[in-house]
C-alpha positions as CSV (number, residue, x, y, z in Angstrom):
1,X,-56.1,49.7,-18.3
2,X,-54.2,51.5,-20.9
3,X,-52.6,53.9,-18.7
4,X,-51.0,50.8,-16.9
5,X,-49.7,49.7,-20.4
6,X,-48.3,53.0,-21.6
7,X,-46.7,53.3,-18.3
8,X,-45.3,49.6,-18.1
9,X,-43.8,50.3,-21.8
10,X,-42.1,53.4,-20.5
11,X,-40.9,51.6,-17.0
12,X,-39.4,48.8,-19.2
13,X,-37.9,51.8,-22.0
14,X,-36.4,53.3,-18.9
15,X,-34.9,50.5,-17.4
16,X,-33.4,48.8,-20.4
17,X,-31.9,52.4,-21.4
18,X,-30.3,53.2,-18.2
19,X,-30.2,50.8,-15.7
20,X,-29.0,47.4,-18.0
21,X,-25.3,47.3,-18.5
22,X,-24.9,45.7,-21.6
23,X,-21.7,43.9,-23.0
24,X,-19.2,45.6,-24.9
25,X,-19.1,44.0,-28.6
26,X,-15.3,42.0,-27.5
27,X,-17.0,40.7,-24.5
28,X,-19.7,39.4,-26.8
29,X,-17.7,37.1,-29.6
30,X,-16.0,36.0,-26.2
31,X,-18.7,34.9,-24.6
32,X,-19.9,32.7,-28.1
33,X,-16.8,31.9,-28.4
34,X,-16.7,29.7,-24.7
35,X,-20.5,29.0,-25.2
36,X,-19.9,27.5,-29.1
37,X,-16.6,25.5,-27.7
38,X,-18.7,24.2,-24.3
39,X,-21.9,23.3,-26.6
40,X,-19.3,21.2,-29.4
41,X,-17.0,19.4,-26.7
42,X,-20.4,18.4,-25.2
43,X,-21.7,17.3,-28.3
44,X,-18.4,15.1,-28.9
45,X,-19.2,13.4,-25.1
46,X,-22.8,12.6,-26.4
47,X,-21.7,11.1,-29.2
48,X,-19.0,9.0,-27.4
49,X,-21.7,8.0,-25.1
50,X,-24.3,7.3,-27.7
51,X,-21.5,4.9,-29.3
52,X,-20.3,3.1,-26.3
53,X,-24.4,2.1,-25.2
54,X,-24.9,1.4,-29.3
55,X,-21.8,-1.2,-29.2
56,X,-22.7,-2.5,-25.7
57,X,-26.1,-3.4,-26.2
58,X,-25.3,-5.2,-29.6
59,X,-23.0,-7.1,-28.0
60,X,-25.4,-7.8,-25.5
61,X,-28.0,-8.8,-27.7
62,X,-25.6,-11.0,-30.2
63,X,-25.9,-13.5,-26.9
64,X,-29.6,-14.0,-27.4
């Protein structure tokens, strides 16, 4: 059983060493950059949304 672990730690050392390509450090802030733009305009259409329903259903409930 622990022969399995050592070599599963080693397999997974190996791999992540020298078979992962990882991103250079530019390709990084880029890639934060489009993910923190994509997650704020989808925050804005949420809240647009959220408004819209709010003002719809008072309305709708200022009949009753």
């Amino acid at each position: 059983m622990a022969n399995k672990v050592v070599t599963y730690i080693e397999e997974s050392y190996d791999e992540l060493m020298h078979k992962v390509s990882w991103p250079t450090w530019s390709e990084l802030q880029g890639s934060a950059i489009v993910v923190s733009v994509a997650s704020l305009i989808i925050a804005i259409i949420v809240f647009a949304m959220d408004e819209v329903f709010k003002n719809v259903l008072l309305q709708f409930y200022k009949l009753f």
